[in-house]
Short mmCIF file of the C-alpha atoms (twelve columns), coordinates in Angstrom:
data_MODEL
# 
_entry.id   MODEL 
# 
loop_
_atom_site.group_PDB 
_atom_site.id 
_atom_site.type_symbol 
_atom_site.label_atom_id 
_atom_site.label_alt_id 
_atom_site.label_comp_id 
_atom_site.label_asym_id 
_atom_site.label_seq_id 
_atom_site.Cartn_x 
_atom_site.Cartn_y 
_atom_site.Cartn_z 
_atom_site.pdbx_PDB_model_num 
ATOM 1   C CA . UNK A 1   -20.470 -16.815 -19.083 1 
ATOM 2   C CA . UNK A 2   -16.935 -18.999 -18.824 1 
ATOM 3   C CA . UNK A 3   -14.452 -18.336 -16.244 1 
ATOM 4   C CA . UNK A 4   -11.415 -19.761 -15.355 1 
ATOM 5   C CA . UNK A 5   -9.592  -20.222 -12.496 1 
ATOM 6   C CA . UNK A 6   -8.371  -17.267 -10.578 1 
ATOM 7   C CA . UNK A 7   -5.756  -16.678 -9.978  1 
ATOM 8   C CA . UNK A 8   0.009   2.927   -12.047 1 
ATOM 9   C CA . UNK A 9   -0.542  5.777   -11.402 1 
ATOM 10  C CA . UNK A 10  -0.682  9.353   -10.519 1 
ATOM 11  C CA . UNK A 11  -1.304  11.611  -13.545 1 
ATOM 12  C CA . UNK A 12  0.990   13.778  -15.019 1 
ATOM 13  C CA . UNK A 13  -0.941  16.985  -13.666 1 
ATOM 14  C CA . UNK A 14  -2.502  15.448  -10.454 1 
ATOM 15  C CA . UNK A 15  -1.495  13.711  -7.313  1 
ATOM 16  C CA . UNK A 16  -0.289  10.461  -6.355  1 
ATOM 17  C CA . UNK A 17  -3.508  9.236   -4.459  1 
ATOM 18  C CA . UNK A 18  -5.113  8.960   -8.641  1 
ATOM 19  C CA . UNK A 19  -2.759  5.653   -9.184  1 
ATOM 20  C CA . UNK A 20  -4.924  3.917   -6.019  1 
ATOM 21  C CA . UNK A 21  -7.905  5.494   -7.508  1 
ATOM 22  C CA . UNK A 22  -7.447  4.078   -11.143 1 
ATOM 23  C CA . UNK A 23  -6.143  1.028   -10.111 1 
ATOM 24  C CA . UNK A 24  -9.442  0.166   -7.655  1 
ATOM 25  C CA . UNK A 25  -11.692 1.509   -10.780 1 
ATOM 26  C CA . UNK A 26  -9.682  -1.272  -12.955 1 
ATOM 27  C CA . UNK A 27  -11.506 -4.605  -11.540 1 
ATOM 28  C CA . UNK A 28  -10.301 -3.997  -8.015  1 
ATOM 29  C CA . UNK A 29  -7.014  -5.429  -9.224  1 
ATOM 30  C CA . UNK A 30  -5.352  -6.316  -5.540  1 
ATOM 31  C CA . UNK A 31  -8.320  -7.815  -3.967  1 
ATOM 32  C CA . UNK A 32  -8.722  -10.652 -7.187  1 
ATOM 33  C CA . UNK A 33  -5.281  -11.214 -6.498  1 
ATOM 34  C CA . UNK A 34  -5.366  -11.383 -3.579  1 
ATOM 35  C CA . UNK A 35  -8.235  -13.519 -3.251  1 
ATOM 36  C CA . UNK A 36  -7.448  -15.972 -5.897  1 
ATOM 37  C CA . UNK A 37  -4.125  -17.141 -4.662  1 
ATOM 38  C CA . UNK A 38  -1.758  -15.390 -6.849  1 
ATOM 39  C CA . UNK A 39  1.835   -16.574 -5.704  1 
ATOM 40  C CA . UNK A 40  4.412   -13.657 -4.406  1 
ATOM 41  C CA . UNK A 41  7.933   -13.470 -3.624  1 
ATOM 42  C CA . UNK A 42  8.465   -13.674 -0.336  1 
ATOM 43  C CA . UNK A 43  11.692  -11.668 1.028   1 
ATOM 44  C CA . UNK A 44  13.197  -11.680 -1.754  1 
ATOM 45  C CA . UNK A 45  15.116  -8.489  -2.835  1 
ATOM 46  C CA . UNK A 46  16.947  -9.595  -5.564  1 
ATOM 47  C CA . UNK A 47  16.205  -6.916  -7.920  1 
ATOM 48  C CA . UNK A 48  18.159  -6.043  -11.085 1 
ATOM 49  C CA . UNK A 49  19.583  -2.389  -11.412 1 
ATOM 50  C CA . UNK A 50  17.773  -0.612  -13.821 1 
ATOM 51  C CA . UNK A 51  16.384  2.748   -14.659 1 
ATOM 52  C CA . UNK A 52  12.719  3.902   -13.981 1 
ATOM 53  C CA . UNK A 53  13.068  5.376   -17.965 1 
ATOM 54  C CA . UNK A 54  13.720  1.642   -19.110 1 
ATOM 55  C CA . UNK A 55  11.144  -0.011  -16.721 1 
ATOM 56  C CA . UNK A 56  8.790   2.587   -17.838 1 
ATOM 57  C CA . UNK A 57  8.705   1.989   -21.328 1 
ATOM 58  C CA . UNK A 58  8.594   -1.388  -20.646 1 
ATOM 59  C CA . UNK A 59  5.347   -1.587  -19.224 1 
ATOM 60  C CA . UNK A 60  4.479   1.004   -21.945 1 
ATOM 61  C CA . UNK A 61  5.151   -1.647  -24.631 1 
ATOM 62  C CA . UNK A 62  2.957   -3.989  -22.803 1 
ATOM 63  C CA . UNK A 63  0.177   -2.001  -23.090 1 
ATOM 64  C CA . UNK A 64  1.071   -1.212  -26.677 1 
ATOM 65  C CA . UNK A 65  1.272   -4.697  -27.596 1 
ATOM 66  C CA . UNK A 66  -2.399  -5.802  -25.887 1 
ATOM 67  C CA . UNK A 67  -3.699  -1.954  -27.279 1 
ATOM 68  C CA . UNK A 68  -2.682  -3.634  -31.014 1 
ATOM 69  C CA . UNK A 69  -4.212  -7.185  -30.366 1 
ATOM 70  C CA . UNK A 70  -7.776  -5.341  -29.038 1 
ATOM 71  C CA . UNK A 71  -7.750  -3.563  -32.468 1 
ATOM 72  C CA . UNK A 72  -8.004  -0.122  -30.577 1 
ATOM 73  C CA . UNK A 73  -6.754  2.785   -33.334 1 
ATOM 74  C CA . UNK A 74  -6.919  6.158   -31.490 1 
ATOM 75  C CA . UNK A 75  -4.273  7.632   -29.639 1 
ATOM 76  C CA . UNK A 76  -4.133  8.767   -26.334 1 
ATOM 77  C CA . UNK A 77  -2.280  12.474  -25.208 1 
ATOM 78  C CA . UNK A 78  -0.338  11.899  -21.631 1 
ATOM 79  C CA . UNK A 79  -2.743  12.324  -18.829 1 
ATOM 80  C CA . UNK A 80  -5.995  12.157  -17.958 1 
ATOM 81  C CA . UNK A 81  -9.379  14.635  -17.428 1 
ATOM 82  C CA . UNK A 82  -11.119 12.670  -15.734 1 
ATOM 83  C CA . UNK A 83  -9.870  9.137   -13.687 1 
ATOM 84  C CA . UNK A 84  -12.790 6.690   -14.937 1 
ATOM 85  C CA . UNK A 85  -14.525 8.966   -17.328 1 
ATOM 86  C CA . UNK A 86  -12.312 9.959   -19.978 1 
ATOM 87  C CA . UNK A 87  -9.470  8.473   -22.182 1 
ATOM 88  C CA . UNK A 88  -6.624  8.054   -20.063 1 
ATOM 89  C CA . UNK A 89  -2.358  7.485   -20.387 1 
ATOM 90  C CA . UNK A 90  -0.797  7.884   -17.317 1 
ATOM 91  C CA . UNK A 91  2.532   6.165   -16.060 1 
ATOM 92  C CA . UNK A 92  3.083   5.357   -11.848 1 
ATOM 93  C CA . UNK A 93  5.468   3.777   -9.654  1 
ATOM 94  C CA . UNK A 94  4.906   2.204   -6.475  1 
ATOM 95  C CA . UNK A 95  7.293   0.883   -3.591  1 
ATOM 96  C CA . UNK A 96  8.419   -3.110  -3.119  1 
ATOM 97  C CA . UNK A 97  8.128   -4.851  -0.062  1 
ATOM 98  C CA . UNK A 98  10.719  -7.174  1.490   1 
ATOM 99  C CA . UNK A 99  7.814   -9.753  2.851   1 
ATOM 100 C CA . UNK A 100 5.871   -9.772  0.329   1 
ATOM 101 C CA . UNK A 101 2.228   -8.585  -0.384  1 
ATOM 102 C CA . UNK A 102 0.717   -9.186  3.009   1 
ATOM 103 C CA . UNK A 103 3.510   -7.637  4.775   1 
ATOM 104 C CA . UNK A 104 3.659   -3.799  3.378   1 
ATOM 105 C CA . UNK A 105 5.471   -2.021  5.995   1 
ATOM 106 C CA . UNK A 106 8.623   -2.574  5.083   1 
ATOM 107 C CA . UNK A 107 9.345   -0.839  1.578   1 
ATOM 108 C CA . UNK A 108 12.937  -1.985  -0.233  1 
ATOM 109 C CA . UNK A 109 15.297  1.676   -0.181  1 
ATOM 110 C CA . UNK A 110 15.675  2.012   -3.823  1 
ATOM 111 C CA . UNK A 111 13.732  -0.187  -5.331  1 
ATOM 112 C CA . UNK A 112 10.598  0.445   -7.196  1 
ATOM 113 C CA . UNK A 113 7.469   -0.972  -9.496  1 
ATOM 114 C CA . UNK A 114 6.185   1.150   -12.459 1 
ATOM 115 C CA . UNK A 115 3.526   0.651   -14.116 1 
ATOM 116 C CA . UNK A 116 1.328   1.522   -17.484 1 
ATOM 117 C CA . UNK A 117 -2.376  3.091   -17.280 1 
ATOM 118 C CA . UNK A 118 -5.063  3.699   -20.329 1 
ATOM 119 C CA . UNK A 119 -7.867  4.141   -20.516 1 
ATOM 120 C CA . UNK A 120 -11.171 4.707   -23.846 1 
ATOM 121 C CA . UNK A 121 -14.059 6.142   -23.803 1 
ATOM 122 C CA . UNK A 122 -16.844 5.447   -25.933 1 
ATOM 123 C CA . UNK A 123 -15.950 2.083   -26.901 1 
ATOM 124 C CA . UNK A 124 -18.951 -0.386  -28.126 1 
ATOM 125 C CA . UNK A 125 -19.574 -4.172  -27.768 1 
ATOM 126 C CA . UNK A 126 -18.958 -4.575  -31.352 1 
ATOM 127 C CA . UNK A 127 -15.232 -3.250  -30.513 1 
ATOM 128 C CA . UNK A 128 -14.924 -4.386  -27.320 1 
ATOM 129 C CA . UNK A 129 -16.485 -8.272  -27.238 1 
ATOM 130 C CA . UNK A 130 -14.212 -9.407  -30.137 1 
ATOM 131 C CA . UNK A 131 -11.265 -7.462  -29.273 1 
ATOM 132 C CA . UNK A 132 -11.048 -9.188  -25.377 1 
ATOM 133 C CA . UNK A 133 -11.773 -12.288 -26.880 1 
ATOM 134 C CA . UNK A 134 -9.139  -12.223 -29.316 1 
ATOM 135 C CA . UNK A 135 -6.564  -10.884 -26.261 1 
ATOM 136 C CA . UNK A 136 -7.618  -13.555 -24.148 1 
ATOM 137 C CA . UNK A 137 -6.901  -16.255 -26.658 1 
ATOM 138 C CA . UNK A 138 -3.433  -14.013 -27.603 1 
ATOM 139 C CA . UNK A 139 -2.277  -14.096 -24.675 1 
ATOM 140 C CA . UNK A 140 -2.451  -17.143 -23.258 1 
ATOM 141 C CA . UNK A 141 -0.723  -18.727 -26.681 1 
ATOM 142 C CA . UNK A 142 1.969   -16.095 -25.636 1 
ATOM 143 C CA . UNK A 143 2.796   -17.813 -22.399 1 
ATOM 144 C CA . UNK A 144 0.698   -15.586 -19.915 1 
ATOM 145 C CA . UNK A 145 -0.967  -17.418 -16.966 1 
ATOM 146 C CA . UNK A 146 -4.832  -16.217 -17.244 1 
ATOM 147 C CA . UNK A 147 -5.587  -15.191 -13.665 1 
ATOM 148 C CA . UNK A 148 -9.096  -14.068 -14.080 1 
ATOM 149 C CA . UNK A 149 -11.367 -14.119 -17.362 1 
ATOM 150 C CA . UNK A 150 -14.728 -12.959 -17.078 1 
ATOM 151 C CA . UNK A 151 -17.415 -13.021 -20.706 1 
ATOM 152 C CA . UNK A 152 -19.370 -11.171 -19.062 1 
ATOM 153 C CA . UNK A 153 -23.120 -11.312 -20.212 1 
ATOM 154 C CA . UNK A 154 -24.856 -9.303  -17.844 1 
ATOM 155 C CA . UNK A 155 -22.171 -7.665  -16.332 1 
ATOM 156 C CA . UNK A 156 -18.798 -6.115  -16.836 1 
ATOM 157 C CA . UNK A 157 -16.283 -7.646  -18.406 1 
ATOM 158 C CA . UNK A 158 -12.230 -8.500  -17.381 1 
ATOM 159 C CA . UNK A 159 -9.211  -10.343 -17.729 1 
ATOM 160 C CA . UNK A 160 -6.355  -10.698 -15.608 1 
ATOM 161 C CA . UNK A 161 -2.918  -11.734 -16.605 1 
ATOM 162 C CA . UNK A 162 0.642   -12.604 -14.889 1 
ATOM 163 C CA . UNK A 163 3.856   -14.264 -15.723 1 
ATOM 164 C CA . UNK A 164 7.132   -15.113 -13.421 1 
ATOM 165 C CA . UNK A 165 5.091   -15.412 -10.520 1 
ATOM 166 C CA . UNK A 166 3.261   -12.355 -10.354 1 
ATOM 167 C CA . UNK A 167 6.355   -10.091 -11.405 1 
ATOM 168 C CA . UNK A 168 4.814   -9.062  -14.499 1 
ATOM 169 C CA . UNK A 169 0.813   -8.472  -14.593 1 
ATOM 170 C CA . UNK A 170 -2.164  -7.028  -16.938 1 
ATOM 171 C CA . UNK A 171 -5.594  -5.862  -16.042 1 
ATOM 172 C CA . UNK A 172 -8.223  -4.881  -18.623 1 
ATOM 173 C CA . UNK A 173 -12.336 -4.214  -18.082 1 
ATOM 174 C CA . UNK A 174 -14.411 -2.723  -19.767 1 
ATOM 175 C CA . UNK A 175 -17.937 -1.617  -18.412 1 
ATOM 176 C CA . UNK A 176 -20.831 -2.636  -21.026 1 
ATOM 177 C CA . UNK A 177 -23.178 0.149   -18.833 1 
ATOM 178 C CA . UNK A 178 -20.966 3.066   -20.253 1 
ATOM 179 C CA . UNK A 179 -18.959 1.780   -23.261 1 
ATOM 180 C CA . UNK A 180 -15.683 2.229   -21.055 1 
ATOM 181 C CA . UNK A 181 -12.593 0.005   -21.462 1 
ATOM 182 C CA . UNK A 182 -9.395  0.330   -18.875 1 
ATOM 183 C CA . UNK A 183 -6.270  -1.528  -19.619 1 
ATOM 184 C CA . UNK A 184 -2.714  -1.472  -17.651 1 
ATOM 185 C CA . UNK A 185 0.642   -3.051  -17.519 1 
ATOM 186 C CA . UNK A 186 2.819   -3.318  -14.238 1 
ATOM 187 C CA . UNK A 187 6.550   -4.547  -14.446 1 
ATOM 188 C CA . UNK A 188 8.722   -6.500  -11.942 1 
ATOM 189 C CA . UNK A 189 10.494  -4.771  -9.272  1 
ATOM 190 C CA . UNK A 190 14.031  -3.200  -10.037 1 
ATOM 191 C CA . UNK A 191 16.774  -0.570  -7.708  1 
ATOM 192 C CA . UNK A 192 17.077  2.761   -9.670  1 
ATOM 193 C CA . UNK A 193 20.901  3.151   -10.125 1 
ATOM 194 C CA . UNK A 194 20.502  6.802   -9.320  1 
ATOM 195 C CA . UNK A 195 18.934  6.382   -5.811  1 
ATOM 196 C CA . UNK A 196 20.436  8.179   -2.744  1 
ATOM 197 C CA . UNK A 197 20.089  7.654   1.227   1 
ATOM 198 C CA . UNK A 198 17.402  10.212  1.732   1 
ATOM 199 C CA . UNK A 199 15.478  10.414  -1.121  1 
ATOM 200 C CA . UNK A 200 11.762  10.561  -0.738  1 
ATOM 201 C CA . UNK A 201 9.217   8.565   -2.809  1 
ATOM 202 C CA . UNK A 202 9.461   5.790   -5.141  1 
ATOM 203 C CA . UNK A 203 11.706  6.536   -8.000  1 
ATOM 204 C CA . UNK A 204 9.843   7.209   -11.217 1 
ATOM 205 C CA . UNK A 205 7.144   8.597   -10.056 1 
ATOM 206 C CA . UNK A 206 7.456   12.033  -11.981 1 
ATOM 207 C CA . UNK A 207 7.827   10.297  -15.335 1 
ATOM 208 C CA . UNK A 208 5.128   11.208  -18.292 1 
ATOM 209 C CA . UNK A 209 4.215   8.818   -21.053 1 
ATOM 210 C CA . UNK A 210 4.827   9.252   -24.489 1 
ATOM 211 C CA . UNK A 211 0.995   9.685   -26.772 1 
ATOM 212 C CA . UNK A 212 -0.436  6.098   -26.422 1 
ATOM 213 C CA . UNK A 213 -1.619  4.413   -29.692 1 
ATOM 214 C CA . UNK A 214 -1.125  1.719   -31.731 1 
ATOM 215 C CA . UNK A 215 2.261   0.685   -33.123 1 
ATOM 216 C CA . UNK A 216 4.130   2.479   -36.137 1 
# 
């Protein structure tokens, strides 16, 4: 086993609470982060204006591009059966902070997160060994800082990414006990042009994904 130094998403037809739900199934995301000193803005509101559509697809292409390294070839129809059983493709959007990670109670009005979710079933060692491998490697000669890398050889198996201090980050695991493999994409914060005094929830979060495969 090597490791290196440490450093969304409610379904189409369910609620909100599923993006905390996949995310936790997904290598406990927050808590390595958090753990393993991953650098955050702090106050800084800055944001660009740009629409949840663009942001969206965005992270979507993230995924898209690390689906196509892994060597995955099915596609994936919006939504998900199951959260951490079946196939999933799920898009979510979550609020931005003004102090930073450890200081969530004050959300930025009109600004917003979204983020990519996916999820196989059924997915071997023989697909899954060579394809993280080859991601890991990718990705790193693409300019991503490697968070978190676990070979796993008795265990599961993950890799965490980020760029521009945290702004942009990947997750993947997969879970050798039930041939399971969940992958995701968050983007950097942004204000939705469209946002009024008074609306409720961050923006985005009623968007649906396009089918999830690989490229062309």
């Amino acid at each position: 086993m090597t490791e290196e130094t440490a450093t969304t998403t409610p379904a189409p037809t369910g609620p909100r609470a599923r993006s905390f739900v996949r995310w936790a199934l997904g290598g406990v995301a927050l808590v390595v982060v958090c753990v393993l000193g991953v650098r955050f803005p702090w106050g800084s509101t800055d944001y660009p204006r740009v629409a949840p559509e663009d942001m969206a697809d965005r992270a979507f292409q993230r995924s898209q591009e690390a689906y196509d390294v892994l060597g995955f070839t099915r596609t994936v129809q919006p939504g998900a059966e199951d959260i951490g059983v079946s196939p999933e493709n799920t898009l979510g959007s979550g609020y931005c902070y003004s102090g930073g990670l450890f200081n969530l109670d004050e959300t930025v009005d009109g600004a917003y997160r979204m983020s990519h979710s996916w999820a196989l079933d059924h997915v071997p060692a023989s697909q899954a060994v060579p394809g993280l491998r080859r991601l890991h490697q990718q990705l790193k000669d693409d300019g991503w800082e490697v968070s978190s890398y676990r070979d796993g050889e008795k265990g599961n198996w993950d890799l965490f990414v980020q760029r521009d201090d945290g702004d942009e980050r990947m997750s993947f695991t997969w879970f050798p006990d039930r041939d399971y493999f969940m992958g995701g994409a968050s983007g950097p914060c942004a204000y939705d042009p469209e946002w009024k005094d008074g609306d409720i929830g961050p923006s985005g979060d009623d968007l649906r994904p396009p089918p999830f495969g690989p490229a062309g």
